[in-house]
Every structure is written in C-alpha cells, then in structure tokens.
C-alpha positions in Angstrom: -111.2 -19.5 59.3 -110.9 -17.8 55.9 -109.8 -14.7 57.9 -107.2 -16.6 59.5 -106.1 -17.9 55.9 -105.7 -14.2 54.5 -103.3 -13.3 56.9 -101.2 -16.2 56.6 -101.1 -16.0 53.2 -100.3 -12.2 53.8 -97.2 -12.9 56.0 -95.6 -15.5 53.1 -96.3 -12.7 50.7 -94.4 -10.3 52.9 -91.7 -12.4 53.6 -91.1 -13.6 49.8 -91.1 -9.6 49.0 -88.4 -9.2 51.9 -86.3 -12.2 50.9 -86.5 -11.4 47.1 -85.3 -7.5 47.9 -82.3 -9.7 50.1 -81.1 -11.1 47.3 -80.9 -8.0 45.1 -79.4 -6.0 47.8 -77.1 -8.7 48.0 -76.6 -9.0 44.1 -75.6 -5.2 44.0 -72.7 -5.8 47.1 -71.2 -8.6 45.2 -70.9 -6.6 41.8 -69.9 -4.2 43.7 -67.1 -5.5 45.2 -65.7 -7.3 41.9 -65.6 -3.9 40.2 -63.5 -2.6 43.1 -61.7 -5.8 43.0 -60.7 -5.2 39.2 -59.7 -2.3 39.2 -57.3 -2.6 42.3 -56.0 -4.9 40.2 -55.6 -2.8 37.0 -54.1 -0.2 39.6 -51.4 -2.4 41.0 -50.5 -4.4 38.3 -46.8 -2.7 36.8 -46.2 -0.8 33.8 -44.3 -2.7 31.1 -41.1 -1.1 30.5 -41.3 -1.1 26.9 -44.4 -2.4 23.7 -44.3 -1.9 20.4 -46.1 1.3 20.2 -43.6 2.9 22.7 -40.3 2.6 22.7 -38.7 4.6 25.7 -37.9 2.7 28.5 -40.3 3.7 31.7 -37.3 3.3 34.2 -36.9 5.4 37.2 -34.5 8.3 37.7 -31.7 6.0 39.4 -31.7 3.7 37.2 -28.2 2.8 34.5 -28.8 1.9 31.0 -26.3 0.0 29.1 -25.9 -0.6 25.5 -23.9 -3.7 24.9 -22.8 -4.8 21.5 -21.5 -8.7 22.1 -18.7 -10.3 20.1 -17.4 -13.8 19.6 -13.6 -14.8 18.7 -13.8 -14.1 15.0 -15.3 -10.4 16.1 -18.6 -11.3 14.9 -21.5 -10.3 16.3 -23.8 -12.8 18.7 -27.3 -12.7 18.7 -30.1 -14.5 20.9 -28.2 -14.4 24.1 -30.3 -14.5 27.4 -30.2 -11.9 30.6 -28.9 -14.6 32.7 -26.1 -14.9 30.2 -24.6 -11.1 31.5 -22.7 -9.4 34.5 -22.5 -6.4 35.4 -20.2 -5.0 38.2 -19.8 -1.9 39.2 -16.8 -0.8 41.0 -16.5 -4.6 41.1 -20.1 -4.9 42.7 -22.4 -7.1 41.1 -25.1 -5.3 40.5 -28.8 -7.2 40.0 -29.8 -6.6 36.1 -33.2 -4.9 36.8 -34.1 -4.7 32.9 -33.5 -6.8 29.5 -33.9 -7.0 26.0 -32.4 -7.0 22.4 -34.5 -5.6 19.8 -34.1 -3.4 16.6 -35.4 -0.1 18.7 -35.5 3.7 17.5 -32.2 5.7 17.9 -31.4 9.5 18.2 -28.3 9.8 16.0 -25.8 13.0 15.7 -23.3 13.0 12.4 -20.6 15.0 13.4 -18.5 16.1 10.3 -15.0 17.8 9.9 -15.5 20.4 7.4 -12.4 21.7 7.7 -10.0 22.4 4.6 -7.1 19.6 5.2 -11.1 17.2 4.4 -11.7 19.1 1.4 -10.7 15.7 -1.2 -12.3 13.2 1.3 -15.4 15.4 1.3 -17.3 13.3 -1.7 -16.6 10.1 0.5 -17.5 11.1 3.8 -21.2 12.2 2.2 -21.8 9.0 0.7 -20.9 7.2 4.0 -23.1 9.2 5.9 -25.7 8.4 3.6 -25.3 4.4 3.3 -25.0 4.8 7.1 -28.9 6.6 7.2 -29.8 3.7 4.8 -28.7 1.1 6.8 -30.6 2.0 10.0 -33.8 1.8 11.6 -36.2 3.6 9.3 -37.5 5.0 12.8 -34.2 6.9 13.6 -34.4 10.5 14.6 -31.3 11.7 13.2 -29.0 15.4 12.3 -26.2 16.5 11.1 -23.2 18.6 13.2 -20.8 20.2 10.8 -17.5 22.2 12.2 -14.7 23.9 10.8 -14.0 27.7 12.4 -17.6 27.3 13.3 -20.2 25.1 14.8 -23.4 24.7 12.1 -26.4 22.0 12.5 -27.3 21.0 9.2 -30.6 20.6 9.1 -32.7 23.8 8.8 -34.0 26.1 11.4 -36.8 24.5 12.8 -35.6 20.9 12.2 -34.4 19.3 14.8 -34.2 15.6 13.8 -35.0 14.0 10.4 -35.6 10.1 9.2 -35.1 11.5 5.5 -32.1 11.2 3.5 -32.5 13.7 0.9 -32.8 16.0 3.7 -30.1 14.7 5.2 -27.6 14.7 2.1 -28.4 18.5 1.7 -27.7 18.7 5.2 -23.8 17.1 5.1 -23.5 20.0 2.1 -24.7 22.7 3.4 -21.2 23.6 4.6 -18.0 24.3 2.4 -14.5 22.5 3.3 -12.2 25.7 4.5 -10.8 27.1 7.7 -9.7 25.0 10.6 -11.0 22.3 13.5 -13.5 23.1 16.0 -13.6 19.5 16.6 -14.3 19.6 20.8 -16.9 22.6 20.2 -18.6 20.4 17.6 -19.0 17.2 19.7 -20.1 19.2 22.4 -22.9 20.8 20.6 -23.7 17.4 19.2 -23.8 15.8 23.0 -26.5 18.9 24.0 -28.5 18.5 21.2 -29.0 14.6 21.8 -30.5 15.3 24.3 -33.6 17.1 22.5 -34.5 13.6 21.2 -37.0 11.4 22.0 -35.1 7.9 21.7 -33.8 6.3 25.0 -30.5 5.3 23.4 -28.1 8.3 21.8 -25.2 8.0 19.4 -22.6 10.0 17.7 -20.7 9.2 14.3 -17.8 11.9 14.4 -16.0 11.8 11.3 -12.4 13.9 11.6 -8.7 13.6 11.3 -9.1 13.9 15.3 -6.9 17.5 15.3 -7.9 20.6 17.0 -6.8 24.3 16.5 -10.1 26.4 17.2 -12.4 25.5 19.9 -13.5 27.1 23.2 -14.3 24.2 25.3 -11.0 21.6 26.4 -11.1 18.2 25.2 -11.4 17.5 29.5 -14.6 19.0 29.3 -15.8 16.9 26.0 -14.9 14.2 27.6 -16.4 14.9 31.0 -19.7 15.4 29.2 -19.4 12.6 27.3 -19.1 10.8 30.4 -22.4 12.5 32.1 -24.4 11.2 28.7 -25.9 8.2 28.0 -24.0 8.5 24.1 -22.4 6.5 22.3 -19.8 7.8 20.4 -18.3 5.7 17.2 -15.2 7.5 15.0 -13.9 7.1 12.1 -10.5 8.7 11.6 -9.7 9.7 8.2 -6.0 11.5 7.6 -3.3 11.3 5.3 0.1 10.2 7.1 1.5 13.8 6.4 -1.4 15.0 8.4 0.3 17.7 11.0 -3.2 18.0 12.9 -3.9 14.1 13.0 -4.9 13.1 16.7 -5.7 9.4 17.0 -5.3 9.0 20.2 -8.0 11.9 21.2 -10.7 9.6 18.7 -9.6 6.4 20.5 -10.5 8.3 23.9 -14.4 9.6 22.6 -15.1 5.9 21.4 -13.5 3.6 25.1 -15.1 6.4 27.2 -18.7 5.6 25.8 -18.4 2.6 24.5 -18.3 3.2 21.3 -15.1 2.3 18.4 -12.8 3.8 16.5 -12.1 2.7 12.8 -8.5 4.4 10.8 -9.1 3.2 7.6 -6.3 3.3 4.6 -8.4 5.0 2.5 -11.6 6.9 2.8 -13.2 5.0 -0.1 -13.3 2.2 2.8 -15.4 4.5 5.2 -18.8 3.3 3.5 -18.3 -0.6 4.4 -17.2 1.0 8.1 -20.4 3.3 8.2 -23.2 0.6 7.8 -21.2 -1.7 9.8 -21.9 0.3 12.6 -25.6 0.5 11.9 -25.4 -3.4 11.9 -23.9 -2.9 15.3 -26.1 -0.5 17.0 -29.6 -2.3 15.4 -27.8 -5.6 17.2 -27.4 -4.4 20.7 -28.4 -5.6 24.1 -29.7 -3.1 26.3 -29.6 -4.0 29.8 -30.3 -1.6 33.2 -29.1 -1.6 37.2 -30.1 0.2 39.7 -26.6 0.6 41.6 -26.1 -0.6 45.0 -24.4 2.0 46.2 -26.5 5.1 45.2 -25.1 7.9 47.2 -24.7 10.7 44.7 -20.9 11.6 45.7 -19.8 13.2 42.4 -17.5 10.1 41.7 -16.9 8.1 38.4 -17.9 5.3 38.7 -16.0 1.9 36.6 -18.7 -0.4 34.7 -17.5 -3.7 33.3 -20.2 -6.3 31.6 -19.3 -9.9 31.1 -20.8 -12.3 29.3 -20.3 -16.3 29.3 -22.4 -18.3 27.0 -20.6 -22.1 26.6 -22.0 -22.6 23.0 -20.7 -19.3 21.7 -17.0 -19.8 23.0 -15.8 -16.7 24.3 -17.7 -13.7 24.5 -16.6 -9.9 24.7 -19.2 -7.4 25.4 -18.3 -3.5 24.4 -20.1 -1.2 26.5 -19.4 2.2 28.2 -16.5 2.4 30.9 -18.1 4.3 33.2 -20.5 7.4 34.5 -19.8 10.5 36.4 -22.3 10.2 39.7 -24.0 13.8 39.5 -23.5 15.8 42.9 -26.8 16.4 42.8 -30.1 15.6 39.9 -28.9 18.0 37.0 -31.5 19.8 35.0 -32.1 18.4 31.6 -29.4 20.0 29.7 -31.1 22.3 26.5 -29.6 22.0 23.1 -29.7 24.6 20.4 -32.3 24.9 18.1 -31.4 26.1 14.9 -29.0 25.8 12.5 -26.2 28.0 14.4 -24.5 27.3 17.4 -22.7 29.4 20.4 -20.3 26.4 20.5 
C-alpha cells in the first residue's frame, strides 16, 4: 500500500512541476508579445511636424509652405485665427491644408543694402533701421548682411555665415563705403542662394535701395524667376529723393507681390526705423500653413496661389502671402550659396 502511495504522490509532484513550468513558459510569451506590441506602436505612431526643441518642419518633398500675414480693415494684424478659418486654391483648386500653426518661430534673414553713392546721406538711417529691425526679432534668428554697389560683398566675415549678434551685425552694414553704382539684381540674387545655407524653414529678405540698376550681370527676369523658385520672402523699402534719375519703384513693388512680401516708400528715411520693426512684428505674427497640390505633375509651370480667410468676428480679413511657384521640371539640387565675404554675383 505505502508503495502504491509513493507513486501517487510522485505523479502530483510531476505534474505540479509540469504545470508550474506551463505557466512560466506562458508568462515569457505574454511579455513577449507586449514588447513587440509597444514598439510596433512607437514604430507607427507619426512624427510631429514641429516641438519646441526643433523647429523645421518634417514635411515631405512635395509638400507647399506658406507664410501668411492676416490683416483686418484698419490693416491691423489678427491673431488666434483657426486652420479651418483659411483657403487655399491653387489654380483655383482647393487644395486640403495638410499643416497649421502660428507661432513666434526661428527665421533665416538676408539684409540687402544699396551701398551705392546716390545712398551715401541716407547711409546713417538705413544702419540704425537695420539694427532696430535685428532688435525687434526673434532672438533665435539666423541672420547676414548683403551689401552692393559695383560689387556684391557679404558682410559678415569669412567664415560666418549667419549671426544672432548685433554688434556683429552693425559692423557688418559698415563694412562697405557708399560709392560707385547699383548691382541691385546681382545683390538679391546672391542674397536668394545664400538663404538657402540656413537652417530655418521660413526665409526672408529686407532689400533696402532706391530700386535702380546700372551694373549687374544677371536680368531682373532671372531675379525674379529665382525669387519665384524660393520659398523667400522679400519685404522693400524704397528710399529716393524725387530727383532720383535711377529710382525704380515699380521693380521693388514686383520683388515684394511675387513673394509675398511689401513694399514701403517712405517720405523720409528717418521714417525707415518705425517701417523696419514693423515688419519684424509682421513676420513673428505669421500663419504658416502647407498643401500637398492636387495636381502634382512637375510640368515646369507657375502655378497661381490665393489664400482666403473668413472669420465673422474679425469682419473682413485679407491674408498676404506669395502669388505663386515655378513647378520645377524636375527635383533641383539644393542650390549652394557663397561662403565668404565675396561674391561672383
């Protein structure tokens, strides 16, 4: 009998071991599979397109950025306006607003100064503008400093490409002297390749001239077809004296719709420090918003953009943004800007 009882109790001793191993086995599968299960999840989940350590936009290639400034009737800007509030068409297509926000973000600025001599008396004026400009903006800005006359010259020194530093960048508005004539095109143009160098999603040019031209190599059509290729914007301020032979207007006017910048023509150029942080005001107030178009066949043609915006407790609404893009034929390689404090331009 007591043999009998051994092996009994030998089998329930087996089969608890067995059972017990079961259950670990069956432990380890379920952890197991919740690991997997997590980081499936981390895998699939999407990137955000922007936080606050990291500013640039993680968009794909197709994709059309916009940079609206809204206004109401009294030309005042309008803040806390919703993504459902805008339109965008294309060609006259809506097109489905893939990305939103309006925040104070990091900009890569270009000051392009006329140096020539008719700017010579004005010279004091534009400097302190510039300045109360750099003041006014994001401390974060990556910024430098185009001057032309005969010539093309970056400001900054060699090995500098972008500064957030204003004594650096009052040295560089004077390291050029006010003599010879207007490379204005060649001095935009160099100011359009080197945006590209910076880091910022959103670009911008202050040009500061009488808006005449007697010296560069590249055509105002091919400015303004570059301009058109670049994400820029591009405000001027035009600063002549009505006896001004080489004033251009018009040309300035044609920078600022094409972009969607604006052009200012003040009186006097004691004004152009009130106009200068204006604009900072403008650009730290902007809504940037991004389509993918509908039609995306890359056909070489420009394309007509036109944002509306309708918000019934604002009144009427205008938003300023580019006019169009230029479709490239093909992807383009990033254009390279200069580096250094001379230009080929």
């Amino acid at each position: 009998m007591s043999r009998y009882l051994l092996k009994f109790f030998n089998i329930r001793l087996l089969c608890r071991h067995k059972l017990a191993s079961a259950f670990r086995s069956l432990n380890v599968l379920l952890m197991v599979i919740l690991v997997c299960s997590v980081a499936s999840a981390q895998e699939t989940q999407p990137s955000q397109s922007d936080s606050d350590d990291d500013y640039t936009l993680k968009l794909n290639a197709d994709m059309v950025i916009l940079n609206a400034t809204v206004l109401d009737h009294h030309n005042a800007l309008v803040s806390g306006l919703d993504k459902a509030d805008f339109r965008i068409y294309e060609d006259h297509l809506l097109q489905p607003i893939k990305y939103f926000s309006h925040e104070d973000i990091p900009v890569t600025v270009g000051v392009v100064v006329d140096n020539s001599g008719s700017m010579g008396p004005k010279r004091n004026d534009v400097i302190a503008a510039a300045l109360a400009f750099a003041r006014s903006s994001n401390p974060h800005d990556q910024m430098f400093v185009v001057n032309f006359n005969d010539r093309v010259l970056f400001g900054l020194p060699s090995g500098i490409q972008f500064t957030d530093q204003i004594d650096q960048l009052q040295t560089a508005l004077s390291a050029i002297h006010t003599i010879g004539q207007t490379a204005l095109y060649d001095g935009v143009a160099a100011a359009l390749d080197h945006l590209n160098q910076g880091s910022c999603e959103k670009k911008i040019l202050i040009l500061i001239s009488d808006g005449g031209d007697n010296m560069s190599k590249r055509s105002l059509t091919q400015v303004l077809e570059m301009a058109r290729h670049s994400s820029a914007i591009i405000y001027v301020i035009g600063i002549f004296d009505e006896q001004d032979g080489d004033k251009n207007p018009g040309v300035l006017k044609r920078f600022a719709h094409e972009t969607g910048g604006e052009a200012f023509f003040p009186e006097s150029s004691k004004e152009i420090v009130s106009i200068c942080e204006g604009i900072a005001r403008d650009i730290r107030n902007q809504y940037t918003l991004a389509y993918v178009p509908i039609v995306s066949v890359k056909d070489g043609r420009y394309r007509t953009i036109d944002v509306r915006v309708s918000a019934p407790k604002h009144g009427r609404l205008i938003a300023r943004t580019r006019a169009g893009y230029a479709v490239p034929l093909s992807v383009s390689p990033t254009v390279s800007g200069t580096n250094g404090h001379d230009s080929n331009y």
